[in-house]
LUMVEX-721166 format. One record per residue (C-alpha): x, y, z. Coordinates in steps of 0.001 Angstrom, whole numbers, plus 500000, padded with zeros to 6 digits. Layout:
LUMVEX-721166
XYZ
...
end
This chain:
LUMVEX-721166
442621527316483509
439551528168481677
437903526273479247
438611528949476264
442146528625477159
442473525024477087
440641524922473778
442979527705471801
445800525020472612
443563522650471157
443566520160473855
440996518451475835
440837518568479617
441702515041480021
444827515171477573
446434518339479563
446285516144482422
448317513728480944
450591515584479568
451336517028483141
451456513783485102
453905512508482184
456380515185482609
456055515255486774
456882511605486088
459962512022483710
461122514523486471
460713512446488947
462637509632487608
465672512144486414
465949513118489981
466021509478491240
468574508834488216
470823511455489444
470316510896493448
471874507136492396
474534508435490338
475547510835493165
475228508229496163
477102506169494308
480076508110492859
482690507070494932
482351503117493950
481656504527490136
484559507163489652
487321504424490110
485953502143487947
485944505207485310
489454506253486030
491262503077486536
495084503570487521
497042501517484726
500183501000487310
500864497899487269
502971497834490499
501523497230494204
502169498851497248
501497496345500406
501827500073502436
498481501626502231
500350504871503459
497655505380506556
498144501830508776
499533498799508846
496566497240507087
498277494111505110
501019493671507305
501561492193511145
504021489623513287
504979485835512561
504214484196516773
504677480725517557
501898479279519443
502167475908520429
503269473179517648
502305476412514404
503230479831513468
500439482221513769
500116485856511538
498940488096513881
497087490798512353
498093494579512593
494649495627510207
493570499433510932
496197499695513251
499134502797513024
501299501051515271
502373497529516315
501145495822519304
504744496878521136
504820500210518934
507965498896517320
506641499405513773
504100502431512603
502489503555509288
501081506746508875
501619510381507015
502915507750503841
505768506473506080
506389502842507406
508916503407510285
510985501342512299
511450502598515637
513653502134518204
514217499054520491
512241500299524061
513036497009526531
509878497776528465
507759497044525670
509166493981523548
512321491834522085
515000493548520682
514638491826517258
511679491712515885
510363491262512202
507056493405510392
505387490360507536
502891491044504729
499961488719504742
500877488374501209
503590485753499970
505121486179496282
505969483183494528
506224484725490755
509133486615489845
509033490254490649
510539493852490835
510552495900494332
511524499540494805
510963501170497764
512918504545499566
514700504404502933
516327506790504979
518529505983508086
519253507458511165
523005507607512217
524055504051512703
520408502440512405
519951498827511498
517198497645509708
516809494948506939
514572493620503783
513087490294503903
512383488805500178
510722485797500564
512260485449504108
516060486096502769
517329488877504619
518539492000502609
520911494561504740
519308497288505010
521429499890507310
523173503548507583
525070501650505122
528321504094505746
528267503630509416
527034500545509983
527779498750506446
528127496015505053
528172498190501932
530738501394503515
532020501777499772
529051502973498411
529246506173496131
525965507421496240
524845506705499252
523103509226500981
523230509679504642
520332510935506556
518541511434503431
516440509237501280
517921506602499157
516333503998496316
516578500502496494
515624498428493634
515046494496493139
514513492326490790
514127488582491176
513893486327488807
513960482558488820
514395482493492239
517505485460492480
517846488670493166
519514491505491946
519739494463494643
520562497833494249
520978500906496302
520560504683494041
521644502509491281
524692500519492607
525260496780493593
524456495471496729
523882491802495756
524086490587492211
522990487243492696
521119486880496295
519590483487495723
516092483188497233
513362480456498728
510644479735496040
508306481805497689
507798483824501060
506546487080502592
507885490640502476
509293491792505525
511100494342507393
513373494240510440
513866495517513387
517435496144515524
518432499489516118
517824502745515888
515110504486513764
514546503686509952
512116505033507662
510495503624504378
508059505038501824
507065504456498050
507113500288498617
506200498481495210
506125495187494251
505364494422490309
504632491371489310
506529490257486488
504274487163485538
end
């Protein structure tokens, strides 16, 4: 730039130097400002958009992170971990494609009952809903705080054969709520148990005994 040039913009050599290195500076930094924000989207894009349900779903929907078996091992009950794993250690149990399922018993591979725990026990009163859907005949069950809940081809293999709505095959709703220590259980909106009474506290569970059962959309509110 020549020295005529410089001086119609009435500055000095020294201060259109400055004046460059300040804005290569403020450029640099808005380019390191942005590279952060970008990087770090994923952690800051949750925090932004919060969900506001309150309920929890111990079934991530892609494993059986959360959830494994109850063994006895010497003189104490162990939880053996099922963490990042789609199946069970004897395949009996699977999560993946938003379904938990119960498959059937294979004798080559493990006992013929056999029970799926969360890691996580619930001692405050709480609601569950979750959707099931039963092959012909297929026996399953709930486990609230260790208290078996019948969960079958309820038709077929009952204990609930008078059930209206009840649909075979397909899925069905059951919904929970326990409070002081009882439970109220309901399948697409009629009784099952009006007043199941329950331990203080325990682990969710499923079970496993015959043929193949299905389960999606598991929540558990807290109603503390």
């Amino acid at each position: 730039m020549s020295q005529n040039l410089i001086a119609s913009e009435g500055l000095t050599p020294d201060l259109r130097f400055k004046n460059i290195f300040s804005n290569l500076f403020k450029t640099l930094v808005l380019a390191l400002i942005l590279n952060i924000i970008a990087s770090s989207s994923f952690a800051i894009i949750p925090f932004l958009f919060k969900s506001s349900d309150p309920h929890t779903n111990p079934f991530n929907g892609k494993n059986l992170t959360g959830w494994g078996y109850l063994e006895k091992q010497s003189d104490k009950t162990v939880f053996v971990s099922f963490d990042g794993r789609e199946e069970s250690s004897d395949s009996r149990f699977a999560g993946k494609k938003g379904i938990l399922s119960v498959n059937p018993w294979n004798q080559e591979k493990g006992p013929h009952w056999i029970s799926l725990w969360t890691v996580q026990e619930y001692p405050e009163d709480f609601t569950l809903s979750l959707e099931f859907r039963a092959s012909v005949n297929a026996d399953s069950g709930i486990y609230l705080r260790g208290k078996q809940l019948q969960c079958r081809d309820y038709l077929v293999a009952g204990p609930y054969k008078k059930l209206q709505k009840y649909k075979a095959q397909e899925w069905n709703l059951i919904e929970v709520t326990v409070k002081n220590n009882v439970a109220r259980c309901t399948c697409n909106g009629e009784i099952l148990e009006e007043a199941m009474q329950l331990p203080t506290s325990g682990r969710f569970g499923l079970e496993a005994d015959r043929g193949l059962m299905e389960y999606r959309n598991i929540k558990i509110k807290s109603l503390k």
